[in-house]
N, C-alpha and C positions, 0 to 999 in steps of 0.2 A: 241752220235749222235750230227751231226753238227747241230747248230740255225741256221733258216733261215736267209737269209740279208731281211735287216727292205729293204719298198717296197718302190720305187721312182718312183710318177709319172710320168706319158709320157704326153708327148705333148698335147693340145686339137684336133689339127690340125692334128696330128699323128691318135689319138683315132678317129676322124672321116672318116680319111681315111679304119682303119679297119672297121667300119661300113660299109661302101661304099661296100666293097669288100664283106661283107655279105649279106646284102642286094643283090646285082647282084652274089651272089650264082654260083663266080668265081672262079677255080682255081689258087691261089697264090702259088708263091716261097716266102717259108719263112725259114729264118734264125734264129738259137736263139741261146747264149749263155749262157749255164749251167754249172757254177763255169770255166770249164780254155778249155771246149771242146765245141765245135759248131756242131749244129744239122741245116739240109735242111730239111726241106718238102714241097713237093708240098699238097696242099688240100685244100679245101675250108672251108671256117671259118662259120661255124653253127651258132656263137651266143657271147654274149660278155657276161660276167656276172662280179658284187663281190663279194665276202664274205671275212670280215673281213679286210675290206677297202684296200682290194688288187684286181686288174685289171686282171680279165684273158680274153683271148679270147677261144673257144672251137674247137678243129678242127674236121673236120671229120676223115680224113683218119691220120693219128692214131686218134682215137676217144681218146684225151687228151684235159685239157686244159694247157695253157700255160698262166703263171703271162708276162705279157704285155713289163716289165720292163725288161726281158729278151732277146727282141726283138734287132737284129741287123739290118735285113733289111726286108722287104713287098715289092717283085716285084722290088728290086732293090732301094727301097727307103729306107734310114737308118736313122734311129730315131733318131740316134747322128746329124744329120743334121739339127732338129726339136728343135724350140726355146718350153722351158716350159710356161704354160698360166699365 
């Protein structure tokens, strides 16, 4: 079985934008990339949570979460764009 990749934080300014979008319990396009293939979903993001000082956020529709650092783009905004804090 593959090890995880060690986790890299995202932005402060990125993470607050996903709270935003929880909070007003919007429908987002979100983008992620997992090892070499990319995933869309639209859904609204439930909740942000840790465990084991990695960053996920929760979606509803797939009811997953996703590690934060996977994140290509929220609505068009991509996190490679996002200076670290």
């Amino acid at each position: 079985m593959k090890e995880p990749e060690k986790y890299v934080p995202i932005s402060c300014v990125y993470y607050d934008l996903i709270e935003h979008y929880a909070i007003r319990k919007e429908v987002v396009h979100i983008v992620i990339k997992d090892e070499a293939k990319l995933f869309e979903y639209h859904s609204k993001i439930l909740d942000t949570k840790v465990k084991d000082k990695v960053e996920y956020m929760v979606l509803e529709y797939p009811n997953i979460s996703i590690r934060m650092d996977q994140i290509v783009s929220l609505n068009g905004e991509k996190l490679a764009d996002f200076n670290a804090c």
